[in-house]
Every structure is written in structure tokens, then in C-alpha cells.
C-alpha positions in Angstrom: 11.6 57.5 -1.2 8.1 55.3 -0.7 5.0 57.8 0.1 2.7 56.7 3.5 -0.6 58.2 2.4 -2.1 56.4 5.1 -0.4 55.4 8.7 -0.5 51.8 9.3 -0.9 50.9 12.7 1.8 48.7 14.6 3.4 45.7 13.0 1.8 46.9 9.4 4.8 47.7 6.9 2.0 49.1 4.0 3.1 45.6 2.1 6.7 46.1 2.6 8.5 42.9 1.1 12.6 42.3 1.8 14.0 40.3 -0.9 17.6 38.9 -1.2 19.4 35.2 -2.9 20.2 32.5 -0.6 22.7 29.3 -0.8 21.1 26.0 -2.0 22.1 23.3 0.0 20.1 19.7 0.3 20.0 20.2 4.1 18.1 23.8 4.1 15.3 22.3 1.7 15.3 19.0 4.2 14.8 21.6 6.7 12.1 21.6 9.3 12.5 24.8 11.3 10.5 27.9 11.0 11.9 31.3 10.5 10.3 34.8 12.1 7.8 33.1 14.1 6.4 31.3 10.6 6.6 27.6 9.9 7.2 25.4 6.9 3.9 24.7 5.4 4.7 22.4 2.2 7.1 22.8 -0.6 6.2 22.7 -3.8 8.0 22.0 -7.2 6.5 22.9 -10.4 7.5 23.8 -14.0 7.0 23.9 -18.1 8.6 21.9 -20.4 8.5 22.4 -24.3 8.6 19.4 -26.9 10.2 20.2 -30.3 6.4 20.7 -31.7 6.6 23.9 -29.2 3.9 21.7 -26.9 3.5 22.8 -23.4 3.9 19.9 -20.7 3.3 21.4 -17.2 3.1 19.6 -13.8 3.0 20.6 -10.0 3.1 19.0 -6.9 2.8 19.5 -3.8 5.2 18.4 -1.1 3.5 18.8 2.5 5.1 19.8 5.7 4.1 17.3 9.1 3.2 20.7 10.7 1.6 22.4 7.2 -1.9 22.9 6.5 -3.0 21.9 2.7 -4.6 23.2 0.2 -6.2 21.6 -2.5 -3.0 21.0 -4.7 -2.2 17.7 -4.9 -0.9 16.7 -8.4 -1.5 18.3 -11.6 -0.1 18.0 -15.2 -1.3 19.8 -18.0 -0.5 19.7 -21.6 -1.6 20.9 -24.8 -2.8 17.5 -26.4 -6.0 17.5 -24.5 -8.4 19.9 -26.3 -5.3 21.1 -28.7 -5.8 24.9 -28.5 -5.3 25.5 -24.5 -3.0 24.3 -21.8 -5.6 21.9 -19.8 -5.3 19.1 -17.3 -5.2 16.0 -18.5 -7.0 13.9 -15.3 -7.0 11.0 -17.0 -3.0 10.7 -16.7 -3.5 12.4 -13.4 -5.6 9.7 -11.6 -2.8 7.2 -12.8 -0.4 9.0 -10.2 -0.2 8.0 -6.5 -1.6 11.7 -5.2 0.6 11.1 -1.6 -1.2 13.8 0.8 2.4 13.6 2.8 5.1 12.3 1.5 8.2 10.2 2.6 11.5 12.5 3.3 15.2 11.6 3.7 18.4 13.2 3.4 21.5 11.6 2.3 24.6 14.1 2.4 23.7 17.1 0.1 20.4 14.9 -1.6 16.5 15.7 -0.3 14.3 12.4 -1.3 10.5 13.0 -1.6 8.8 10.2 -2.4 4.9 8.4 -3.0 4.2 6.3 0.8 5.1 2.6 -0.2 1.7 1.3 0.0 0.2 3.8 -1.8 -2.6 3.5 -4.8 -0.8 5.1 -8.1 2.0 5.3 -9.8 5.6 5.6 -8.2 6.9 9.0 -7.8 10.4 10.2 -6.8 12.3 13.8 -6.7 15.7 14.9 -5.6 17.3 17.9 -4.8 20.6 18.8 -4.5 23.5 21.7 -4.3 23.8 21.2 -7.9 21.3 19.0 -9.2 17.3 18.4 -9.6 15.4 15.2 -10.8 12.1 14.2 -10.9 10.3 10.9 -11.9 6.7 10.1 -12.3 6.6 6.6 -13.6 4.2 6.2 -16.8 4.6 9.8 -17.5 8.3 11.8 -17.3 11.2 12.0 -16.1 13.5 15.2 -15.9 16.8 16.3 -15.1 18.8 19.5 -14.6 20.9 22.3 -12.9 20.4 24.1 -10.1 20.6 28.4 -11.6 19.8 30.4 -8.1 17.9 30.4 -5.2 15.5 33.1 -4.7 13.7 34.6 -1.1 11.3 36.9 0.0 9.8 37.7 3.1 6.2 40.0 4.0 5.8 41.1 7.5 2.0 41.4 8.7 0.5 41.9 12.4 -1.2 38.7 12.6 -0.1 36.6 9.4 3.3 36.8 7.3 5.0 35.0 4.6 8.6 33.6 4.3 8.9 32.6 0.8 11.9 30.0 -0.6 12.8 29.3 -4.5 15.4 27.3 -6.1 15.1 27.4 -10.1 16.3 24.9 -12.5 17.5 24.5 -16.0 16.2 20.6 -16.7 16.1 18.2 -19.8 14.7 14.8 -19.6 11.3 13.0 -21.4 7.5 13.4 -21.0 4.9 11.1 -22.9 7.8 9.3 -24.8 8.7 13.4 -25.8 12.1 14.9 -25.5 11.8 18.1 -23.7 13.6 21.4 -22.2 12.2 23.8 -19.5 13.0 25.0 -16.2 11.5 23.7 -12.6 10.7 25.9 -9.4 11.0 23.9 -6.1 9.1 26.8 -4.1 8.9 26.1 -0.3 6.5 28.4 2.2 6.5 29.6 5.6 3.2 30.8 6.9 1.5 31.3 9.9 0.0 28.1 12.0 -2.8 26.8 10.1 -1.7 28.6 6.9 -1.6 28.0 3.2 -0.4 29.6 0.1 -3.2 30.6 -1.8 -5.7 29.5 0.5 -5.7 30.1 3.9 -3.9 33.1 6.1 -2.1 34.6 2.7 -1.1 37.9 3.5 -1.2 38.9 -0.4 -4.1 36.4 -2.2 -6.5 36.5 0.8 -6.2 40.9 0.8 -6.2 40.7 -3.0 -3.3 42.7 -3.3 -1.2 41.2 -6.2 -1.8 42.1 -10.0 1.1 40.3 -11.5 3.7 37.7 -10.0 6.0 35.4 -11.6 9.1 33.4 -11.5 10.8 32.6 -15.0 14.1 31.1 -16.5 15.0 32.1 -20.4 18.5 30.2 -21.5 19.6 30.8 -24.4 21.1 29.2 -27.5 24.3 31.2 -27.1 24.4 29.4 -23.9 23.6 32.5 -21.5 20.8 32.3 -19.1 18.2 34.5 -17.4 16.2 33.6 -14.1 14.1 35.2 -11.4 11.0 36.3 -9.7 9.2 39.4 -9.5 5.7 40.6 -7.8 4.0 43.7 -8.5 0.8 44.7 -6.2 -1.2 47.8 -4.2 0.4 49.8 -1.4 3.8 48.9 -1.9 3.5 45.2 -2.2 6.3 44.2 -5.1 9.9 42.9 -5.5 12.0 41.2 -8.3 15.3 39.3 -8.0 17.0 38.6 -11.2 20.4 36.5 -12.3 22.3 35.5 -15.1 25.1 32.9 -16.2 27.5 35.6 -14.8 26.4 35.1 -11.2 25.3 38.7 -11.2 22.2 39.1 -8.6 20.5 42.2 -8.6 17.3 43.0 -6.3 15.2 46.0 -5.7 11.3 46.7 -4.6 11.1 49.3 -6.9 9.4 47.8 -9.4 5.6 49.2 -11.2 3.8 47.0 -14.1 1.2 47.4 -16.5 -1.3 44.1 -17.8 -3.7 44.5 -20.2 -6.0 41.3 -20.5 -8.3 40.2 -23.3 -11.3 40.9 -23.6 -14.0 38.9 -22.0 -11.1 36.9 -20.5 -8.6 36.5 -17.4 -5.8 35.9 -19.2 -3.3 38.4 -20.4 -2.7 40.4 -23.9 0.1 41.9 -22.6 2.0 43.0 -19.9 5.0 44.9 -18.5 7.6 45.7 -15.5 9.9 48.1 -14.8 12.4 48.3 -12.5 13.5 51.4 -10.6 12.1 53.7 -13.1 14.4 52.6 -16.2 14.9 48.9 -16.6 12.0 47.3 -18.9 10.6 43.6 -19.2 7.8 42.6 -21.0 5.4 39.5 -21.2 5.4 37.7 -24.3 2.4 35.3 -23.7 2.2 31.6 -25.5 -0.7 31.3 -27.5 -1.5 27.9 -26.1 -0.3 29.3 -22.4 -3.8 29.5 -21.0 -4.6 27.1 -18.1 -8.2 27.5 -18.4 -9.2 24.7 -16.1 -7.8 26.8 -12.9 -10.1 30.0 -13.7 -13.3 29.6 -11.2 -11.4 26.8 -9.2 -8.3 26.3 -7.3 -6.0 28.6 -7.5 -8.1 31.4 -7.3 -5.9 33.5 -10.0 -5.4 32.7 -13.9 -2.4 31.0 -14.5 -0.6 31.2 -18.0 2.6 30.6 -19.6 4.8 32.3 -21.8 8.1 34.3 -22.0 9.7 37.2 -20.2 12.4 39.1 -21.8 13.8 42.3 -21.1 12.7 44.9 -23.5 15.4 45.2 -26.7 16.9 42.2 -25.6 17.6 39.8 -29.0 19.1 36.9 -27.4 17.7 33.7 -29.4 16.1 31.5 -26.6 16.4 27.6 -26.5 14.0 26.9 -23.7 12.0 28.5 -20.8 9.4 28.5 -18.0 7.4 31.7 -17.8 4.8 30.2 -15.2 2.7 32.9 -13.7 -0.7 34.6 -12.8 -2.3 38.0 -12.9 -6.1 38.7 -11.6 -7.6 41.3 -13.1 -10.4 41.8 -10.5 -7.2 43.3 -8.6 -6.3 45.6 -11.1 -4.3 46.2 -13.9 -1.2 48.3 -12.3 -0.3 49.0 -8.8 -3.0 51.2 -6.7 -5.1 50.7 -9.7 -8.6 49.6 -8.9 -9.8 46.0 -10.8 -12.5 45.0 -12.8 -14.6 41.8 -12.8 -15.9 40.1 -16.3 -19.2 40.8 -16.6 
């Protein structure tokens, strides 16, 4: 049973999250209608794709909402080529793409279309989302392919803000910079309160720095078996995970505790670790050229840093992943645990 070592007063759940799977369908991500008093505020894909030099390629974008409030995500794509040691955005490549502050929607049958406006400076741009399938296509840079795996939701309660938070995770293949590649793609969508943003603006867990680690990550594996999920772990009793597998087993909980250790003189991780309901251990295994250096100090406000999560004793060979997270250690390194800044 959770401990209250402190009352909240009404409406306030101490951080409570309720987590569960839901169906995929091109029509709910189309969607425009709010849930629990919350509106859609953008959607947002992102991933990590690996060449066969091990070379990280990774790429967001953001997908606004006519009712959603932005932030300052646009477009970004990272890679390893620009400085050769880090995972850094290459602008030059970005400032080719048409940035589209709100893009054009449709829905044919089970198929969402974003796309650039027509008359817009930049490269073309085009994704698509299905029941079963994801693709995405920035013209002069990639073009990917792949599976839907699961779909993943969470939702946190507040008395004046809350967050209803959407995932759909994806096993994709395609090219980048003339490269074959493998990875995995989120397509996040969130629900915030009016004049909201994720990471920005009316964030029930960024703007009350309450998080210390959260991910979302997808291992397959050269046997063909697959893992994906999400997981937060944070004060009071902020913290969830959803996992699933090639079986179509889902298991939840919010009993879940972690442990990061970061580098010193640095926000990015050594190490870190999970565990679920007391017995069930994951750790972080963090890529040496995972470290998106050009976000620390800017937008978002937390280091973000790839690499691979894999249950502990777990000796499945993996083919491909995404492991695209953040963990801020001015909010601590475990749960209740006070932070530190770098001096």
C-alpha cells in the first residue's frame, strides 16, 4: 500500500498516474476531441535510427493541434556526423526543411496524413499513420517505414492542470543521408490544459520538477522477439511503466523506484536503473555517442540521451532500438531523493 505522509488537499492525487494500452486506429490519432476536461495540444513523432557504422540518426517533429499551444519544437534531426563524438543537431540539414508551425491533416479510411502547407518555404514533408503501419518522408533527408508494436496511455490528475498522455511505438526500416537504417518511432500525442504545452507551459510534472527518469524504448531482437514500452519514475508517487512483447503480453503497474547515477560534471547519465514492484530489474545501457548536448541549457529543459534498456540477465542479441529519453539531475537521482545542480 502507497504511504500519504502529507494530506493533499482536494483534487490533488500526491502524483497519482493511471496507466493502461489502448487500440491504434487512424481515426483516434485524426482525432480532435479532448478527454477529462483536457484538450489535444499537438502530436508529436520522434525516434532513433542506427546505420550499420552503429551511427545515431534522430529526428522529431512536432505536429500542432488548431486548439494547441506550441512550444518551441518545430523540427529537429540530429546525428553523429556533426562533431563525430556526440549526438548534435545538424541545422544546416534542418533549415533545408519546411518547419510547418501547423500542419495539413486528412484521414482516408484507417490512414492520418500530416503534411508541410503547400506554399510553404522548405523541403516537402509527409507522415502517415495507420492500424498497422507508420511512414515518414522528409525529402532531401529520409525516408522510413515500419510496424505499428503497441499503443501506450497515461493519465495525471491535478487541481488546476492535468495530463492525458497518448503513444503508438514502431518497429521502422527505411534510409537517412543515402544510409540504410533500423530503429523504432514514437508518435506521442498530448492533452493538456487550455493554453498548455508539454515541457513548457502548464506541465503538471516538468513545470513542479518532479520527474528523475522517463522513457519510452523498443529492443527487437535478432531472434525476431521484440520489447517496447514506457516508464516514468519521479517524487511523491509520480511513476508508471507499461511494457509488451511479440507475445501480446501487456503488463502495467505504478510500482515502480529507479536509481541514475550521472557523470561527473555532466547531465547525462553513467548509469541507471528501475524496478518494478520490488523484483523485476531493467537497466540503462547508455550509447557512448547518445548525448544530445545541444538541448542542455535550451529547449527541452532536461538532457536527452540515447541508448539501450534491457531487463537485467536478459541475453537476447538485439538487432535494432530506440532508447530515447531524459533524466535531470537537479531533480534527483531516485524518487523523494533531493537533486543536485553542477556547480
Amino acid at each position: 500500500m502507497r504511504t500519504f505522509k502529507t494530506i493533499p488537499e482536494r483534487g490533488d492525487f500526491g502524483f497519482q498516474q493511471l496507466v493502461g494500452p489502448h487500440k491504434v486506429t487512424g481515426a483516434a490519432m485524426a482525432g480532435s476531441r479532448g478527454f477529462f476536461g483536457l484538450q489535444l495540444s499537438k502530436s508529436s513523432p520522434f525516434g532513433s535510427v542506427r546505420d550499420e557504422e552503429g551511427n545515431i540518426y534522430s529526428f522529431v517533429r512536432s505536429l500542432m493541434a488548431p486548439n494547441g499551444t506550441p512550444n518551441p519544437t518545430k523540427f529537429f534531426y540530429l546525428n553523429n556526423h556533426v562533431d563525430g563524438k556526440n549526438l548534435r543537431m545538424d541545422f544546416d540539414k534542418m533549415a533545408l526543411q519546411a518547419l510547418t508551425p501547423m500542419p495539413v491533416q486528412t484521414l482516408e479510411g484507417d490512414t492520418v496524413r500530416w503534411t508541410n502547407q503547400p506554399a510553404e518555404q522548405g523541403n516537402h514533408w509527409e507522415i502517415t499513420a495507420s492500424s498497422e503501419r507508420l511512414t515518414w518522408k522528409e525529402d532531401g533527408l529520409f525516408q522510413l517505414e515500419g510496424r505499428l508494436l503497441t499503443g501506450l496511455q497515461w493519465y495525471l490528475p491535478g487541481v488546476e492542470w492535468g495530463t492525458f498522455y497518448v503513444s503508438q511505438l514502431w518497429d521502422v526500416a527505411g534510409v537517412v543521408e543515402g544510409r540504410p537504417v533500423k530503429g523504432a518511432i514514437a508518435l506521442d500525442q498530448f492533452y493538456m490544459a487550455e493554453g498548455g504545452a508539454i515541457h513548457y507551459k502548464k506541465d503538471l510534472v516538468v513545470n513542479n520538477n518532479k520527474h528523475v527518469l522517463w522513457w519510452s524504448f523498443v529492443t527487437v531482437y535478432k531472434d525476431g522477439s521484440w520489447d517496447a514500452g514506457s516508464f516514468m519514475v519521479g517524487h511523491d508517487h509520480l511513476g508508471y511503466a507499461i511494457f509488451n512483447n511479440e507475445k501480446g503480453e501487456v503488463r502495467v503497474t505504478t510500482d515502480i523506484e529507479g536509481q541514475t547515477e550521472h557523470k561527473d560534471g555532466s547531465y547525462f547519465l553513467k548509469s541507471a536503473k528501475i524496478v518494478i514492484e520490488g523484483r523485476e530489474e531493467w537497466e540503462f545501457l547508455p550509447d557512448e555517442k547518445g548525448e544530445m548536448i545541444d538541448f542542455v541549457g535550451g529547449f527541452p529543459v532536461t538532457a536527452q540521451q540515447e541508448g539501450r534498456w534491457r531487463r537485467v540477465g536478459d541475453s537476447r542479441e538485439p538487432s535494432h532500438w530506440l532508447g530515447w529519453g531524459e533524466s535531470d539531475r537537479r531533480n534527483g537521482s531516485a524518487r523523494n531523493v533531493p537533486g543536485v545542480d553542477i556547480r
